[in-house]
C-alpha positions as CSV (number, residue, x, y, z in Angstrom):
1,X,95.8,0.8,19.3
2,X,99.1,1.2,17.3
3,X,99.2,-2.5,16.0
4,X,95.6,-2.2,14.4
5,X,97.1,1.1,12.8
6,X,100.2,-0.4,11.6
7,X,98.0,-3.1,9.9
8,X,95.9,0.0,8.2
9,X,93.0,0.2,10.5
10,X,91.2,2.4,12.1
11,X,89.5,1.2,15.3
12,X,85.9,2.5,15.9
13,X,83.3,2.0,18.7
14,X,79.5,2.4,18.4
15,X,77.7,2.6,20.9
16,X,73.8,3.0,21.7
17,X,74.8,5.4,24.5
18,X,73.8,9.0,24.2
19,X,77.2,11.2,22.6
20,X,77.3,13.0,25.9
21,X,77.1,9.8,28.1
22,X,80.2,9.0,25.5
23,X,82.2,12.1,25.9
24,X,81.9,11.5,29.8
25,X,82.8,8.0,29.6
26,X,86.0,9.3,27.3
27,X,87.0,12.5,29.6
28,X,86.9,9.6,32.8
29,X,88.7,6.9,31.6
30,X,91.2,9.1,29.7
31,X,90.1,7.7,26.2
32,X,91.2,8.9,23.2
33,X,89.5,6.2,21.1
34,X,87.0,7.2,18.3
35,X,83.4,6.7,20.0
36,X,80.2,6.8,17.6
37,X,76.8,7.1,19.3
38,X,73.7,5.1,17.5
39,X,71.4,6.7,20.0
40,X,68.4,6.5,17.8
41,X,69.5,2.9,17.0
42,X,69.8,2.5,13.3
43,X,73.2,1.7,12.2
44,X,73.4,-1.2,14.7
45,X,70.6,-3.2,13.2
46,X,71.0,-2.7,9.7
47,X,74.6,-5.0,10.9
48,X,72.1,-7.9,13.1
49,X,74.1,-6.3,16.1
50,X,71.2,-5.3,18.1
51,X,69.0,-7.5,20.6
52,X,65.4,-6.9,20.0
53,X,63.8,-9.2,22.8
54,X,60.8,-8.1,24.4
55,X,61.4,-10.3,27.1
56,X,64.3,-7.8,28.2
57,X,64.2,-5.1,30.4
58,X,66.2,-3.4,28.0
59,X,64.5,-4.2,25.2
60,X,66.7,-3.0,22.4
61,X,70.2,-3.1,22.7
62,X,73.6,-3.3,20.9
63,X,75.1,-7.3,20.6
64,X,78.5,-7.2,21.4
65,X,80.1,-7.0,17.6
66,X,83.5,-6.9,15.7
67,X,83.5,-5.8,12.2
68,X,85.9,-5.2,9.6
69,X,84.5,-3.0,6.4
70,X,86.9,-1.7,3.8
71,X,87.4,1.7,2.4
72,X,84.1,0.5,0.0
73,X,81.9,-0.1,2.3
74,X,82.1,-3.6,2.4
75,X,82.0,-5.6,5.9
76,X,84.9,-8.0,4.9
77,X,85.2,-9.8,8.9
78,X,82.0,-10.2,10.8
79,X,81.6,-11.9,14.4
80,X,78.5,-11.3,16.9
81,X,79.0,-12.3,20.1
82,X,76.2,-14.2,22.1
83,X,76.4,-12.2,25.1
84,X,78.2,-9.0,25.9
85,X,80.7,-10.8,28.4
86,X,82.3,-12.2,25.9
87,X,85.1,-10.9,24.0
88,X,87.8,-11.4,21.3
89,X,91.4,-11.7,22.5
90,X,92.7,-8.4,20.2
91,X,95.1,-11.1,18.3
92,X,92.3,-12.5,17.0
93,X,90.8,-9.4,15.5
94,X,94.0,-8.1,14.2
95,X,94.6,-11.6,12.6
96,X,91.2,-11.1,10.5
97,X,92.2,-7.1,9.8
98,X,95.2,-8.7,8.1
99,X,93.3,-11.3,6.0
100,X,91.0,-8.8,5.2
101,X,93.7,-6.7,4.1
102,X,95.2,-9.5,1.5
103,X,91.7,-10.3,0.0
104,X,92.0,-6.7,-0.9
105,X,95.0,-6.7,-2.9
């Protein structure tokens, strides 16, 4: 994702899939994108990114998310999506990365 770069981001996935079920999904689809697995499912609720119905057959699982956090720590862009079809058009994102990116000058 060169353009995220060039705007001084690093583009990170999280996933609630197991880090082998990741590496797997990487080594198929040819992937060289940095993958982190919340297996155990803690780092996605502490964000409001996971879906804790217990009228689901799946129970607990990860919202569809975008977030931009700073060298701090700090989430500077948030946007939950509500349903995992839909997505932001990368423009979008990149848009907020460089907003983000003038509140912290």
């Amino acid at each position: 994702m060169p353009q995220f770069e060039a705007a001084g981001a690093q583009v990170v996935g999280v996933s609630t899939d197991h880090h082998l079920a990741l590496a797997a999904w990487q080594k198929d689809q040819h992937s060289k994108q940095l993958l982190l697995s919340d297996f155990r499912r803690q780092m996605l609720p502490a964000y409001g990114a996971m879906e804790t119905n217990e009228a689901s057959p799946v129970y607990r699982y990860a919202k569809r998310a975008y977030f931009i956090i700073d060298k701090t720590g700090t989430v500077k862009y948030m946007k939950i999506m509500d349903s995992p079809l839909n997505l932001l058009e990368p423009a979008e994102v990149l848009a907020a990365v460089k907003a983000a990116n003038l509140s912290m000058k």
